[in-house]
C-alpha positions, -999 to 999 in steps of 0.1 A, spaced: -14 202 370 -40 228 367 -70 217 347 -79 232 313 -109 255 321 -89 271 354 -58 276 328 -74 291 302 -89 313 334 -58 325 347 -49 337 306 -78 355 304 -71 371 338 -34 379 329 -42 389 299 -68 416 308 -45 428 333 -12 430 318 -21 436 278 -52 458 284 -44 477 315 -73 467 332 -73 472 372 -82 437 395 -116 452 402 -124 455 365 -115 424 358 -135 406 384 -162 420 369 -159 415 338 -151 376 343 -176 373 374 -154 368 400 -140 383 435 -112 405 433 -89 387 459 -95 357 433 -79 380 405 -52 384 427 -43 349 433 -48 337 397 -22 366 385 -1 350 412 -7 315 400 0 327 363 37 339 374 43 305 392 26 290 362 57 308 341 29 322 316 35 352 326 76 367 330 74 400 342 106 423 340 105 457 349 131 484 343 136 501 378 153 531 361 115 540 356 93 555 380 59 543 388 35 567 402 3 558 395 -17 553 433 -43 528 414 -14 507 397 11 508 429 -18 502 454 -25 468 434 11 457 434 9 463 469 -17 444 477 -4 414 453 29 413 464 22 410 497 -12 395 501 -28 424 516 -63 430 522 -64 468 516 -38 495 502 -51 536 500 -23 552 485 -23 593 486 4 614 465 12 642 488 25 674 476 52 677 502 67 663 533 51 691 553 13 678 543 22 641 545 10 635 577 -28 658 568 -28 637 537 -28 606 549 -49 613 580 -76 627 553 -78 595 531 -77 572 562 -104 594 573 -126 586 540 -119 549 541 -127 543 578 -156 564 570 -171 536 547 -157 508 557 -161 503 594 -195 482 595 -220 482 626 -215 458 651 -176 451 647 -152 455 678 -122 482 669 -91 489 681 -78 518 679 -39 524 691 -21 556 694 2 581 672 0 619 653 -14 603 623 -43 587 638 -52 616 660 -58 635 629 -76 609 615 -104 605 644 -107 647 641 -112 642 599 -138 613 599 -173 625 584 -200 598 593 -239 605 592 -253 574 604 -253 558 637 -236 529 649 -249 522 682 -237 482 681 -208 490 673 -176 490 698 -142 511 701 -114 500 723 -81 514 733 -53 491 726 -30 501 749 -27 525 784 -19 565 780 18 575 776 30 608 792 7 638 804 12 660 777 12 651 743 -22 646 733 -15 623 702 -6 598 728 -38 598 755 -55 568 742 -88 573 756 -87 606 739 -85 589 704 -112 567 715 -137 586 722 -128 611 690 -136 578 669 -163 564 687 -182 599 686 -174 599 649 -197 569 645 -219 575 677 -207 545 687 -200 527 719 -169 526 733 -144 516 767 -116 533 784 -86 523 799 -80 545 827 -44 530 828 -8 542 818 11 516 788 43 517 805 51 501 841 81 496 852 79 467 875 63 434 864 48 426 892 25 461 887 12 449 853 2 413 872 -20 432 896 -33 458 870 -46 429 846 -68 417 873 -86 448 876 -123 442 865 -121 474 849 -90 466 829 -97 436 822 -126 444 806 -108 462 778 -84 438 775 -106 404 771 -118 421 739 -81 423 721 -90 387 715 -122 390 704 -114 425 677 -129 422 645 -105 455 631 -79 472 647 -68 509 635 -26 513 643 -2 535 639 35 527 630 63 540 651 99 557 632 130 544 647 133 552 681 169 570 676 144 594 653 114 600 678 113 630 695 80 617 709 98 587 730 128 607 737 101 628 761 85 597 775 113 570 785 139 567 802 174 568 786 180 532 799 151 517 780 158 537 746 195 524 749 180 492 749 157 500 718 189 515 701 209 483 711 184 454 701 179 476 663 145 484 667 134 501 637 98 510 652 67 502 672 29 492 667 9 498 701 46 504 720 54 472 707 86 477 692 103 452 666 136 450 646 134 448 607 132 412 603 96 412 626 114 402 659 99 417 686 119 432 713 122 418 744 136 424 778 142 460 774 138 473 807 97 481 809 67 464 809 35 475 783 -2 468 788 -9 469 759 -17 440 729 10 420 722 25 415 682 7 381 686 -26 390 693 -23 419 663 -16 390 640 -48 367 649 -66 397 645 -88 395 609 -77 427 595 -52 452 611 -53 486 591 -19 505 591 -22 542 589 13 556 586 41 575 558 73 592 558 107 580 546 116 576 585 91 549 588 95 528 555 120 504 576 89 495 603 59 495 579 79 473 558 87 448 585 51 456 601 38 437 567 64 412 564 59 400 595 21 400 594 15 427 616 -5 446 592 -25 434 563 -37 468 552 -18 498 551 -33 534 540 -1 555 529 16 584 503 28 571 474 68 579 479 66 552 509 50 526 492 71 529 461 102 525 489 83 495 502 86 472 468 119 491 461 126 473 495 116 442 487 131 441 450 165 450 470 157 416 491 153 392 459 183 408 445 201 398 477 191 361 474 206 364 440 170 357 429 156 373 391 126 361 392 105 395 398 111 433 401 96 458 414 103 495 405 
């Protein structure tokens, strides 16, 4: 049983929230607590059962503030930016510009970044604004370069646009992500050179990702691989990629495909204390839903239309299990 005084907390936390509208970072000030502790005593006042919520999901939500905070309490997440873009065409520019802003004030000096590959991130590195200088501070690729001419995929590119953001320091990885023989990847990793980059995927303090669209809708891929290894992709259901790491909806990752990828495994993402995805579009709801799911991401900077797919997702998932016991519109 809960005591008395952390009861009568979690009604006056529920209460502020649900009857006055007040956001979580309101109402940890106004109590005099953290806001992830707001977050778990609203979640401890639905297990409770003194708080039912029902919501009718012929309405449409569309408030960022109120959907980013659903976000971040349904799934336990550590940071949600949510921009309402205009149109499809922009969606890409609009979420590269708010990632932009974050990044911008929330990388601290002295942390070791990752930083994988992808359009959206691209245009983030060329939007980030930063005065100061953060010369302890450390940028890493995540993975080798893919192909010779699509820039948006030339890691140490990205790199470097980040780390001269922040006039920060940074490594290269003068190596491609994709080998085709195993026994290549083996020798690679020994490099001193390589190895130096990837020693510190265990020792990242952030990581900056992208998430990858189906592979049966990337143009991108269809350039890059072979027609074996898509086949592959198609054939084990991978409904996207983080880092060329490519996974099917329930998390799995996919294995045995036909290449090898230096790059950092799905496991090494998840030890990692804060993984920032930076992705949108209706073609990617599938993987950024799964990314989160399975712990891949625990913050996500997105347009509204995808994360309003992403609890209309997981409402459709309690309603499978016959469960009624929350909604999401």
């Amino acid at each position: 049983m809960k005591s008395l005084d952390e009861r009568e907390l979690i009604i006056k936390v529920c209460k502020l929230y649900y009857l006055e509208n007040k956001t979580q970072n309101e109402i940890a000030k106004i109590v005099g607590i953290s806001r992830p502790k707001v977050s778990r005593l609203l979640a401890a006042g639905r297990e409770m059962g003194i708080v039912k919520i029902e919501i009718d999901t012929g309405s449409v939500l569309n408030d960022e503030e109120e959907t980013s905070e659903l976000l971040v309490e349904k799934f336990n997440l550590k940071n949600v930016v949510i921009v309402d873009c205009l149109s499809q065409r922009k969606n890409i520019s609009s979420i590269a510009t708010a990632a932009a802003k974050f990044l911008s004030s929330y990388i601290k000096d002295g942390q070791i970044i990752g930083v994988s590959w992808g359009r959206t991130l691209y245009q983030t590195c060329e939007r980030i604004v930063f005065n100061g200088r953060y010369n302890n501070t450390l940028f890493v690729p995540l993975l080798g370069g893919v192909g010779q001419f699509r820039y948006q995929y030339q890691m140490n590119s990205i790199v470097e646009k980040m780390a001269n953001a922040f006039h920060a320091m940074r490594y290269y990885l003068h190596a491609p992500a994709v080998l085709e023989n195993p026994a290549v990847l083996e020798i690679m990793l020994q490099d001193n050179s390589i190895k130096l980059v990837t020693d510190m995927w265990d020792k990242l303090d952030l990581a900056i990702v992208g998430i990858g669209e189906p592979i049966s809708l990337s143009n991108a891929f269809k350039d890059i691989f072979d027609q074996e290894f898509l086949a592959n992709l198609i054939k084990a259901q991978a409904v996207g990629d983080i880092a060329g790491r490519f996974f099917t909806a329930d998390g799995t990752e996919c294995k045995n495909v036909g290449i090898s990828m230096l790059g950092i495994s799905l496991d090494q993402l998840k030890k990692t204390p804060e993984v920032i995805g930076v992705a949108g579009g209706k073609e990617k709801v599938p993987a950024i839903y799964a990314a989160i799911k399975a712990r891949y991401i625990n913050s996500l900077i997105t347009d509204l239309d995808t994360a309003l797919s992403i609890l209309k997702m997981e409402e459709k998932l309690y309603e499978d299990r016959g469960s009624n016991k929350s909604k999401f519109r």
